[in-house]
N, C-alpha and C positions, 0 to 999 in steps of 0.2 A: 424298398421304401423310397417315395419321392423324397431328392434332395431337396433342403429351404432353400429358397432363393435368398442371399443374404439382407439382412436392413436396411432400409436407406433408412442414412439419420438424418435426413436433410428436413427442414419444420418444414410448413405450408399453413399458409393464413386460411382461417374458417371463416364461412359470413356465418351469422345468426339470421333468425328467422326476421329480422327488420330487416337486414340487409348490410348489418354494420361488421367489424373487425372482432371473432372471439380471441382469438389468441394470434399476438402480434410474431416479428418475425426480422431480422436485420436490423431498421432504423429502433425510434421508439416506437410504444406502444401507441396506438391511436383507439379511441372508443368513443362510443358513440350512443348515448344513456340516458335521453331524457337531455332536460337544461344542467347535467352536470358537466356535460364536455363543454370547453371554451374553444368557439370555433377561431382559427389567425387568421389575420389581415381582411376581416368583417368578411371570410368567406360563408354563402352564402349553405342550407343543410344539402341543396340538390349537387350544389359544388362540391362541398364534402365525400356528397355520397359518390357521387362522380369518380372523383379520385380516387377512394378507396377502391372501388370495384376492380378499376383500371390496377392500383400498384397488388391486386389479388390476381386481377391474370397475371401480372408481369412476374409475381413471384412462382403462380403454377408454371409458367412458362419455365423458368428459373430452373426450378427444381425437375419441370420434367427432363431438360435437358441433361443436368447432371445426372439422370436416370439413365439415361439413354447411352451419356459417353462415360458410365463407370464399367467395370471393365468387369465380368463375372468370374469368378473362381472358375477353372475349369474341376469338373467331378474326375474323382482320383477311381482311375482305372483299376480293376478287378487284376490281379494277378494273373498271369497266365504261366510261370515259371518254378520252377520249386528254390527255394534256396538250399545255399551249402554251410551250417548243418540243415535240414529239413524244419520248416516251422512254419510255412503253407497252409493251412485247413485244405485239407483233401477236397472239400466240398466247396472251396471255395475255386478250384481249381478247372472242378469239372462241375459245381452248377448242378449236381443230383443226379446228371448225366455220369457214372461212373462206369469205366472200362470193363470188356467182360472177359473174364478167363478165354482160356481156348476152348470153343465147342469142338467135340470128337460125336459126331451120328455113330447111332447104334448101328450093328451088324446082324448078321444072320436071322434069325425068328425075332428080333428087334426092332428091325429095319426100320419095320412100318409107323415109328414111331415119331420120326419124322417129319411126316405131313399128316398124322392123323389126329382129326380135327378134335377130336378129345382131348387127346395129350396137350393137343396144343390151347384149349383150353384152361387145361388143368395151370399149366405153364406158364399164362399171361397174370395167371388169380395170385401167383405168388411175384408180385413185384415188389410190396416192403422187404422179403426174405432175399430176395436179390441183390437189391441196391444193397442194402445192409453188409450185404459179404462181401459185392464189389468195392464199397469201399472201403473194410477192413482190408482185401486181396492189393488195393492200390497202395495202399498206407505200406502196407506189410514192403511191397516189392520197394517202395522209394526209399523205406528206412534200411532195409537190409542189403540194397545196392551201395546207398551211401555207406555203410558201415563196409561192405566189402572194398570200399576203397580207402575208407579211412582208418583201418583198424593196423597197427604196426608190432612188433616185436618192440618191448619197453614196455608197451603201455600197461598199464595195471588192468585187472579184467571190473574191478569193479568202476572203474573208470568207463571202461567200455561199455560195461551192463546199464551205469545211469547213462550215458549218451544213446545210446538206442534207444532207451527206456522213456527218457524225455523229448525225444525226436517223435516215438509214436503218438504223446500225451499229447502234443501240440500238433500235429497232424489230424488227429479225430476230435482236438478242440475241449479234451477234457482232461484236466491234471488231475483228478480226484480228491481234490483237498478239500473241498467239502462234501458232508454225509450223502451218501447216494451217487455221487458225481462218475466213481469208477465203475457205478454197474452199469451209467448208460453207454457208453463207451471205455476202450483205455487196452491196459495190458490182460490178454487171455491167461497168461501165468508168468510168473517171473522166467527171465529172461536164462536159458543154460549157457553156459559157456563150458562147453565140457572139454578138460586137455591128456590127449594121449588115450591111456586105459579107463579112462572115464569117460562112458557111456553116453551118460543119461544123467537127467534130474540134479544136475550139481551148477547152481548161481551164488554168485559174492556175495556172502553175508556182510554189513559192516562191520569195517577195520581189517576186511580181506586186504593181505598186503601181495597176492601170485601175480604175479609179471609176466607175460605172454614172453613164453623166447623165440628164436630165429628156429628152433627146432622141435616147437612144441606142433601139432595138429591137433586144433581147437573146432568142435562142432560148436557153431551157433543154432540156439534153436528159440524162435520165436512166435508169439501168440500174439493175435490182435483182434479185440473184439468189438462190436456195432449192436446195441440191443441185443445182448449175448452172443450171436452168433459170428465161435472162433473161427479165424483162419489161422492153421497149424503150420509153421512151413520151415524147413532146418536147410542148412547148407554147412560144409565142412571148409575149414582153410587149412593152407600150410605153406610153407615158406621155404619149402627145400625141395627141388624137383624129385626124388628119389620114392615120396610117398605118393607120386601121381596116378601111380597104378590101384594104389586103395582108393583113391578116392574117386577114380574113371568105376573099378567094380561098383560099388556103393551108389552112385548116378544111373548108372547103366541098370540095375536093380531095382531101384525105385521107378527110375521109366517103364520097365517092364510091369511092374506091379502097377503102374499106373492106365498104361496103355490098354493091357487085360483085364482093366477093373469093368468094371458092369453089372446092368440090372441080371440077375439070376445065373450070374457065376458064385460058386461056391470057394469058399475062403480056405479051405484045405488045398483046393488044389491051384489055387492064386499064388499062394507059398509056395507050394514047390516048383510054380515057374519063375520064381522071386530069387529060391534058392539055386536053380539050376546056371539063373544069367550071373549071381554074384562070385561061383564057387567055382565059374569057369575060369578067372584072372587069379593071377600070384603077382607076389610083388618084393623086390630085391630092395633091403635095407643093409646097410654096410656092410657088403656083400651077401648076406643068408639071404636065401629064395625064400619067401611063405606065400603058403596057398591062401587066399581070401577066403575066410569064414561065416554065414552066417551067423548070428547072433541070434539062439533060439528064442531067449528069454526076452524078446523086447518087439512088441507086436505094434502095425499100425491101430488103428481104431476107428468108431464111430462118436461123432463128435454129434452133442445134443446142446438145445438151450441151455447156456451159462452152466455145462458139464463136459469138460474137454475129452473123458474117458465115455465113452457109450457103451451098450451092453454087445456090440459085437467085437471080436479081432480077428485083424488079418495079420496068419502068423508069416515069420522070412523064411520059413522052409516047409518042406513038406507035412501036411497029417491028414490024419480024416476026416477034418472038422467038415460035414454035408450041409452045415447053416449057409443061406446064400444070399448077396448083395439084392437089395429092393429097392423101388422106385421113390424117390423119396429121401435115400438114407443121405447122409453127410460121412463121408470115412476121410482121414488122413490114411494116405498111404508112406508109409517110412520103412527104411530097411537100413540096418547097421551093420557093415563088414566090419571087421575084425585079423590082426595079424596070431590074436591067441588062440583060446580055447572055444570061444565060442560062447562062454556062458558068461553070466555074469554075475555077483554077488554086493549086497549091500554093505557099502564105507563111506564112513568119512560124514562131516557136519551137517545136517539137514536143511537145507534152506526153502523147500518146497512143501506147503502146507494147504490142506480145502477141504473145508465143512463140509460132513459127507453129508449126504442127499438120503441117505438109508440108517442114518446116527439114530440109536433106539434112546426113547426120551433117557435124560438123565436130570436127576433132583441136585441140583447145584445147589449147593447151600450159603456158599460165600457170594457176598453181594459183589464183588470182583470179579468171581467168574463168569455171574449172569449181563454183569457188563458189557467183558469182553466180549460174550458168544454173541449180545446183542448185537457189539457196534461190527464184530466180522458179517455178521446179517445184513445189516445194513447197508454197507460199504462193500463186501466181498460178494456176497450171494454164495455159491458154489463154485468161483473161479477161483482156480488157485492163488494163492497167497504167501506170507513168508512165516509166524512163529506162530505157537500154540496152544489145545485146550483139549480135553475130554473125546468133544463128539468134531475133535479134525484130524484127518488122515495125513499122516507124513509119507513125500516120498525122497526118501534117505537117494545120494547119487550112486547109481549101478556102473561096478565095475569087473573089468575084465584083469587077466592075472597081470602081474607088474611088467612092467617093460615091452608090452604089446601096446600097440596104436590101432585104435578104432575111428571108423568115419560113418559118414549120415547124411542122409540128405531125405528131403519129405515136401509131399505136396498134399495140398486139400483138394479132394473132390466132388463134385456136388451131381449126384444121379437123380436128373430135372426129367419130367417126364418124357421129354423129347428129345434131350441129347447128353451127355455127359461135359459136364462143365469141366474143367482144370482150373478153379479157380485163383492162384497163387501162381500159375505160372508167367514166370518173365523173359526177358532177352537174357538174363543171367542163367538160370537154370530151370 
């Protein structure tokens, strides 16, 4: 939008169509109306008119000048830098121009996909579904870089979860606070902070009072969405060099699962080379050796509009699932190493809630309920959420047996006809 050039408030004399003064300006008024004006010192009407004409340039003259040497606001320059906390518009940063993941070219009976001018077709046609994710994948990386530097031992997690949580809302320019507002952009699902033997699916409910310690290892894992479309992307911390070997397995695993992800590899056997890089490291905590475990129970996924769970998985270990990656698909690839058992079971307060997509009608008879369910439709759509109803699925936080330490780390990838996107990945991880 063209800036206004500011007002000049400066007057300026009008003639009228006789030629006389509409609207005066500095001295008095002077006008000129018929025998009602009295002309001074028996000047004569051509003298008059003389004058006047003369003190109407002298005043355009006047005021052009002060046009001239007033001095313009300069236009207040577009951002180019993020701040610290983050609170930038993404979009404001890069202009619709948003950064793109890593492109990885297809290999073998792939190749040709490349340069062929179909694909690449196909590929140009999807530019809303692009930008969209590019700028969830920048949002995601700015807010979770800053939080990997600002996050300490002390801090309360609920503390943490709304700092990230409103660093993304002001990033994609939507805080949700009014009806509709979260589904065009905002948080893909509440934010995990999971510590130790917690997995998965576990964020601060209010009046959570846990305290991150100097000895905890805490997964973050975050969702950021653009016209539905999530980016999934977790990263693991810890504060005591002795767990660096879980969390080198668990990177090194998801690379892997990342790297071999592609159009018409099958997800059975994407697992067992997922499984074979994570269960190659062990890791020495207070003295005991443990060998690195995959985490059977806790699979990547296909990510669909405003549905973070899709109908395929990619599991962290071996099986014989023959369903295969297709052109097109969206998957989060995630893998969780583990120092226990490997499995995991459901504990502890539920903070993760979303309107299932497959909920078989239900006759709500309290006008309460039909409220609720309305205003989660409204406002929620099918992305995750936090409390609940009937037709919304909880996911309770999965845990491994007590005293074991599990880590995470996960990337979104986007199988574009012509290359395999990374779209989440950063200089961080």
């Amino acid at each position: 939008m063209a800036s206004k050039v500011p007002a000049d408030n400066s007057k300026t004399l009008g003639v009228g169509d006789s030629g006389k003064v509409a609207n005066g300006s500095g001295g008095a008024n002077r006008t000129a109306n018929g025998g009602d004006a009295e002309q001074s010192s028996g000047e004569s009407d051509d003298d008059a008119d003389e004058r006047i004409i003369k003190d109407v340039a002298a005043a355009r003259e006047g005021s052009a000048k002060k046009r001239k040497n007033k001095k313009r606001k300069p236009k207040k320059k577009a951002p180019t830098t993020q701040t610290d906390p983050p609170s930038v518009f993404i979009s404001q940063l890069f202009r619709d121009n948003y950064p793109k993941g890593e492109e990885v070219e297809y290999t073998n009976e792939n190749r040709y996909r490349t340069t062929d001018e179909e694909k690449r077709h196909l590929d140009n046609i999807n530019g809303d579904f692009l930008s969209d994710y590019r700028q969830a994948a920048e949002a995601h990386r700015q807010v979770r870089q800053w939080a990997q530097k600002s996050i300490k031992p002390g801090q309360k997690l609920i503390d943490i979860a709304n700092g990230i949580e409103d660093s993304v809302r002001r990033l994609v320019g939507h805080d949700g606070l009014s009806e509709g507002d979260a589904i065009i952009a905002g948080m893909g699902f509440p934010t995990g902070l999971n510590l130790d033997a917690i997995a998965a699916h576990y964020s601060p409910n209010a009046g959570d009072k846990t305290v991150l310690q100097q000895s905890n290892v805490m997964k973050v894992d975050i969702g950021i969405h653009v016209n539905g479309r999530i980016v999934d992307s977790a990263f693991t911390m810890s504060f005591d060099p002795m767990y660096d070997n879980l969390l080198a397995a668990v990177k090194d695993a998801t690379n892997t699962g990342v790297r071999e992800a592609g159009i018409d590899v099958r997800l059975g056997e994407l697992g067992g080379l997922i499984q074979e890089t994570m269960e190659s490291y062990e890791c020495e905590i207070n003295g005991t050796t443990y060998p690195i475990k995959s985490i059977h129970g806790l699979c990547g996924h296909t990510i669909l509009p405003y549905s973070i769970h899709g109908t395929k998985s990619v599991p962290a270990v071996k099986t014989s699932d023959m369903t295969k990656m297709e052109e097109g698909d969206v998957f989060a690839i995630e893998t969780f190493g583990t120092t226990g058992t490997g499995h995991v079971y459901d504990q502890g307060e539920v903070s993760h809630y979303a309107l299932r997509s497959d909920a078989p009608k239900v006759d709500l008879r309290l006008s309460s309920a039909k409220s609720l369910l309305n205003t989660i439709k409204k406002n929620f759509s099918t992305i995750p959420f936090c409390r609940s109803l009937v037709a919304i699925e909880d996911y309770p936080p999965l845990v491994d047996k007590k005293g074991s330490y599990t880590a995470q780390f996960e990337h979104t990838i986007l199988l574009r006809p012509t290359v395999k996107e990374v779209i989440s990945r950063g200089e961080d991880y």
